[in-house]
FIVEX-392002 format. One line per 2 residues: their letters; for each residue x, z, y of N, C-alpha, C. Coordinates in steps of 0.001 Angstrom, whole numbers. Each point is the difference from the previous one (the first is absolute). Layout:
BEGIN
a	X:Z:Y:X:Z:Y:X:Z:Y ~ ...
//
This chain:
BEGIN
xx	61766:28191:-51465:411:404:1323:-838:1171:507 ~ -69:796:-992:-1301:1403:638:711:976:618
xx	1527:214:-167:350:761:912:723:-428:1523 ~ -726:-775:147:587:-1162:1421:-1738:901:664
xx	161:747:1438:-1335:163:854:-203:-1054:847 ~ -1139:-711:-74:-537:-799:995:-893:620:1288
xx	-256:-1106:931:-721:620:1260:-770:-806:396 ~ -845:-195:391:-899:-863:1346:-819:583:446
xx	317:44:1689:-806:799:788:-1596:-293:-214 ~ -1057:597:748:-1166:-344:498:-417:-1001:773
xx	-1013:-814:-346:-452:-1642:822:770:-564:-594 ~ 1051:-715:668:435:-1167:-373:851:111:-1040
xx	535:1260:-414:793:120:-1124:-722:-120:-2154 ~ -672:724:524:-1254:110:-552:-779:-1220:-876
xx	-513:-1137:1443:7:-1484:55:677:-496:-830 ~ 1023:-50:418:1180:-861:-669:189:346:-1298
xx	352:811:-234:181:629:-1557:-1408:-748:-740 ~ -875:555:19:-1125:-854:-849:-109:-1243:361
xx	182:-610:865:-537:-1391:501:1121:-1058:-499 ~ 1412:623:96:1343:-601:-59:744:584:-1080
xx	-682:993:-571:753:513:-1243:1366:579:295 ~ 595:678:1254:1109:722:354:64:1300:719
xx	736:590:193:686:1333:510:360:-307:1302 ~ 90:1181:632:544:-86:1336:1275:446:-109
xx	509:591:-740:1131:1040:-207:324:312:-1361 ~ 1279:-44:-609:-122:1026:-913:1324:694:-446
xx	368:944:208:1065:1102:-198:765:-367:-900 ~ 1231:343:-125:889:-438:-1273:1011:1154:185
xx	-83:1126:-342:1378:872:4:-549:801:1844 ~ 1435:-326:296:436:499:1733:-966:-1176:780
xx	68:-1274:-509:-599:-1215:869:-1045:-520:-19 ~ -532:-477:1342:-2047:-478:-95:839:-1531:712
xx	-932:-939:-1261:-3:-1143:267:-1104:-594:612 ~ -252:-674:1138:-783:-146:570:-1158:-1310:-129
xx	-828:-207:-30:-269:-1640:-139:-435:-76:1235 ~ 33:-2026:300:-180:-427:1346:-1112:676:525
xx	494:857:1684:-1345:137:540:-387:-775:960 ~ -1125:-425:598:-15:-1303:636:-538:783:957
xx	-866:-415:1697:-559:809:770:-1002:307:-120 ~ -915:635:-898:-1115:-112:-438:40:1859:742
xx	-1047:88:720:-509:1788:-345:-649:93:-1178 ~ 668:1129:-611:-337:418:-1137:-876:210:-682
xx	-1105:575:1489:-1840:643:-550:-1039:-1139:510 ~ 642:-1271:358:-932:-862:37:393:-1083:-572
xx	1468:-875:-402:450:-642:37:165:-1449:491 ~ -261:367:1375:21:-936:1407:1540:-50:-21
xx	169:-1118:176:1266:-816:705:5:-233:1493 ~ 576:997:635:355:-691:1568:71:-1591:416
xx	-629:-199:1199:174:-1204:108:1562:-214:900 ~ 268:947:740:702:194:1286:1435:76:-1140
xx	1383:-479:-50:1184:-154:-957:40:1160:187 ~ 833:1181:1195:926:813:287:-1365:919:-515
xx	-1227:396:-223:-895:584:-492:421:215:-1499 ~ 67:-1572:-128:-266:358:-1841:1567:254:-489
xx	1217:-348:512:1161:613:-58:14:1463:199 ~ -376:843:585:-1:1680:375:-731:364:-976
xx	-1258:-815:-629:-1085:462:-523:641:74:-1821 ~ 421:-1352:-152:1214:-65:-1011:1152:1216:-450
xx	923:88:1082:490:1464:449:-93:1258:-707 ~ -1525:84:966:-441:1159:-604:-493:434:-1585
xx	-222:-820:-537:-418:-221:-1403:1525:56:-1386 ~ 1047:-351:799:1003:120:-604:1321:472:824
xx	596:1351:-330:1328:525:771:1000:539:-984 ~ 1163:-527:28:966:-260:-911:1403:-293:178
xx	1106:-309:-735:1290:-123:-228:379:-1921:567 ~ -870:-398:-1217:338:-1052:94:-1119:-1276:-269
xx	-1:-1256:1175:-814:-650:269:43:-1193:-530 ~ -1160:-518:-694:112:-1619:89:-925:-477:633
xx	0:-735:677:-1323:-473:1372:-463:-1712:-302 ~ -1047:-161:-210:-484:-1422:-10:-601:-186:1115
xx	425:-834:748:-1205:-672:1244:4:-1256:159 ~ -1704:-355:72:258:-1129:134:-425:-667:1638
xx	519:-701:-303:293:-1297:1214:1576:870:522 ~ 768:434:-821:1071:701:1047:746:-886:1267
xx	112:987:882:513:-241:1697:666:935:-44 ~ 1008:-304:1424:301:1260:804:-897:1020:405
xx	-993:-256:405:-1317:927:289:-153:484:-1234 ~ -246:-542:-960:-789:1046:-751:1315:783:-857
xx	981:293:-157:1381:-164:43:304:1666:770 ~ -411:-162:1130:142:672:953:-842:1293:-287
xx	-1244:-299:-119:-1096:460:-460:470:1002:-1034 ~ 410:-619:-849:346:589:-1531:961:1158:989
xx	1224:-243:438:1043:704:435:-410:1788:483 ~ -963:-586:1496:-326:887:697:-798:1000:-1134
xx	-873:-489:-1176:-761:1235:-543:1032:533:-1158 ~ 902:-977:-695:1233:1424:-261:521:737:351
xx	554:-656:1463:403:1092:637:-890:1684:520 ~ -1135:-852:108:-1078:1074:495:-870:1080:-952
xx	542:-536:-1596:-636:795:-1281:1301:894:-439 ~ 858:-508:96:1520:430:-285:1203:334:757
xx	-616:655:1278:1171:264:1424:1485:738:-604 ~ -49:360:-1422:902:1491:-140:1468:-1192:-1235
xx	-1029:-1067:-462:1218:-167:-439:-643:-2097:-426 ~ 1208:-483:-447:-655:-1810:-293:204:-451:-1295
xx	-910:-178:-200:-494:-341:-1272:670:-1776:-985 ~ 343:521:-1083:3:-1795:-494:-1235:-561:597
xx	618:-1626:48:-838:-598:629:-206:-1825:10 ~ -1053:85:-992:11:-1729:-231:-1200:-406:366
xx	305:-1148:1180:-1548:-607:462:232:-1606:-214 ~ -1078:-251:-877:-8:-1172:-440:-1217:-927:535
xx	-51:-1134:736:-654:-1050:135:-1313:-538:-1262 ~ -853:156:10:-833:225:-1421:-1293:-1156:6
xx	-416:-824:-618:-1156:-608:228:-1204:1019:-258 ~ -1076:-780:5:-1687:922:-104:583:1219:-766
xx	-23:1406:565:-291:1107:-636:-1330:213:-1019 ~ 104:1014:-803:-1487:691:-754:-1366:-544:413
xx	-143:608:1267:-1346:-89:707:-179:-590:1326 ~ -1088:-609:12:-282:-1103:1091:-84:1062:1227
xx	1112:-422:831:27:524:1659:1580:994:-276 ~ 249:262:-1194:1140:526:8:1221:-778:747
xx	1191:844:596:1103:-661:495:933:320:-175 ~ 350:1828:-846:926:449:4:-606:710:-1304
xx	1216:157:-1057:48:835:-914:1126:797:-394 ~ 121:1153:234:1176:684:-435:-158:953:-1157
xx	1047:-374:-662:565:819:-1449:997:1216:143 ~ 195:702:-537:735:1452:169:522:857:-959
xx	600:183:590:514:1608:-1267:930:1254:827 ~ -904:830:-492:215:1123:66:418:1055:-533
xx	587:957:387:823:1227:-1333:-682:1149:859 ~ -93:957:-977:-598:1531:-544:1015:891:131
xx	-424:792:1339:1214:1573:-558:-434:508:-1443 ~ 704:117:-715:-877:1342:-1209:458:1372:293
//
């Protein structure tokens, strides 16, 4: 698989890859497949304690076509949550979109993990 490009940002991408043995990303053609990003900031890898924090914070770490969303304890609130920051990462157009009810995520304090994919002008 050597002509497949991989990615993981700085801090927590970084982390993960050696610690967890994975990629943050990795290109295939026109399309970037995304792996779960959870709310972690990137250059420290702190998890928000505050939900609608680590949802935006999530967000920002992954912007894309199409969504698969794990949260756990899902509600209407957190539901909602999810809604308002698609709408608010993606005003121009709506994205596939699967949010699934999930037990214990990756990492302790996590609540939300979203998966992605993305396509490449060439």
């Amino acid at each position: 698989m050597s002509h497949l490009q991989y990615y993981s940002y700085k801090g927590f991408g970084e982390e993960a890859k050696e610690k967890f043995w994975y990629n943050q990303a990795v290109r295939v053609g026109d399309r970037i497949e995304i792996s779960g990003q959870g709310g972690w900031v990137p250059e420290t890898s702190e998890i928000h304690k505050d939900l609608d924090a680590e949802v935006e914070q999530a967000f920002s770490n992954a912007q894309v076509y199409r969504l698969n969303i794990y949260v756990l304890g899902m509600s209407e609130t957190s539901v909602g949550i999810v809604v308002k920051h698609v709408k608010r990462c993606m005003p121009d157009h709506q994205p596939l979109l699967t949010v699934i009810g999930a037990g214990p995520l990756a990492l302790e304090g996590m609540r939300i993990e979203i998966e992605a994919v993305a396509h490449v002008d060439e």
